[in-house]
N, C-alpha and C positions, 0 to 999 in steps of 0.2 A: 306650506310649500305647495300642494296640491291644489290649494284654492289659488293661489297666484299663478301656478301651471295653467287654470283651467281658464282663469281672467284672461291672459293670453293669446291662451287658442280658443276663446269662446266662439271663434267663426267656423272651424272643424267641429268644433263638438255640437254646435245647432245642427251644422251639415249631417252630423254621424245618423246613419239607422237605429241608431239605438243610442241615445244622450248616456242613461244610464251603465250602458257596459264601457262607454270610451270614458267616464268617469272614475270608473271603476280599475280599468285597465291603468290610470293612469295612479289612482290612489298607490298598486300593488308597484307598479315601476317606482312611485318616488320611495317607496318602502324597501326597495330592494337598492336605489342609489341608497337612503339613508344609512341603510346597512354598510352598504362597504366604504361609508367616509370615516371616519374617528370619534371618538368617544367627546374629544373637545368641540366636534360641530354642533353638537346637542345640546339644547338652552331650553331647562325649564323655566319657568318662570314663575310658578306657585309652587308650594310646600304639599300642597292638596293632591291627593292621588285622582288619578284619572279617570273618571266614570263614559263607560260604552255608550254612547247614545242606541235608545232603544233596547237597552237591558232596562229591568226593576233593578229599586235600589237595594244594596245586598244587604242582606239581613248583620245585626251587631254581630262582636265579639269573634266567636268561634268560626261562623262563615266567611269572616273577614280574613281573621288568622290563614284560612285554607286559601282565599285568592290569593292572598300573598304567597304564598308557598306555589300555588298554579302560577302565578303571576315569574315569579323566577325560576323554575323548571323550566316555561315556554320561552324565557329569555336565554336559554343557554340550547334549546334545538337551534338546529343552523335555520337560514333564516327561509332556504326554500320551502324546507317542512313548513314550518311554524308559518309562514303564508296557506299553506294549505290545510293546515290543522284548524286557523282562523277561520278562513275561508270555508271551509265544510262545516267547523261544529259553531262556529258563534256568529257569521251571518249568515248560517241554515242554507249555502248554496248545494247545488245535487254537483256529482262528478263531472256533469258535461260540462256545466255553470263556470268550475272553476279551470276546468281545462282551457275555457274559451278566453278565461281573464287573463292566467299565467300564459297564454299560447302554449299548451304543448297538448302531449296526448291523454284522455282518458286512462290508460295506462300507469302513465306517470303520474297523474295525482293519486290511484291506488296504490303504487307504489310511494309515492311520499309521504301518502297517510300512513300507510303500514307504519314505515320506516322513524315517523314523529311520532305516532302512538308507542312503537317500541320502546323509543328512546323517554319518552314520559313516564314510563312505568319502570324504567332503569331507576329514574330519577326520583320521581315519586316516593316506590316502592307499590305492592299490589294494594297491603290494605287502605293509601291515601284514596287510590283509583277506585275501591271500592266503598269505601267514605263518599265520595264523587257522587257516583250514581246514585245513591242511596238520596240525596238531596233534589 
């Protein structure tokens, strides 16, 4: 969806100061439409789970078991958090970074960290989160 956004407006986004953040910007919007359409507008198409570009591949068995279990925990934070949860721990932006993606304030991404970090260690429980670090 994002790549066919981008085809589009490829004449804004050469224009943009920064290709990379209107990319960006535009990844987090189609993530937040996807959100709020239905469970039936989403079509996978492999059986293969989905690997991060620019992660290592995750180690067998028991590391796998724990993505899965992170994997649907972060599916059940609402979806503002869990953009900023992403956004901070798994493409390594700083707080200004991501405030500038989501538009809002520096504020409000500490406050939505807080608020998804909470809520993952509801879910989790502490010793998974400490499992976590530990790796």
């Amino acid at each position: 969806m994002t790549l066919t956004r981008l085809y589009i407006h490829w004449i804004r986004a050469r224009r943009a100061s920064s290709p990379d953040r209107y990319v960006e910007r535009m990844l987090v919007r189609c993530f937040f439409n996807d959100q709020q359409l239905g469970w039936w507008s989403r079509v996978r198409l492999t059986g293969a789970p989905r690997e991060t570009p620019g992660l290592p591949p995750a180690p067998p068995e028991a590391a796998t078991e724990m993505r899965m279990v992170v994997h649907e925990a972060l599916s059940r934070v609402p979806p503002k958090q869990r953009a900023v949860l992403v956004l901070r721990f798994l493409c390594d932006l700083s707080v200004a970074e991501v405030a500038d993606v989501l538009h809002c304030s520096t504020g409000n991404v500490k406050s939505q960290t807080s608020r998804g970090l909470a809520a993952l260690r509801e879910l989790l429980g502490e010793q998974t989160l400490v499992l976590l670090r530990r790796e």
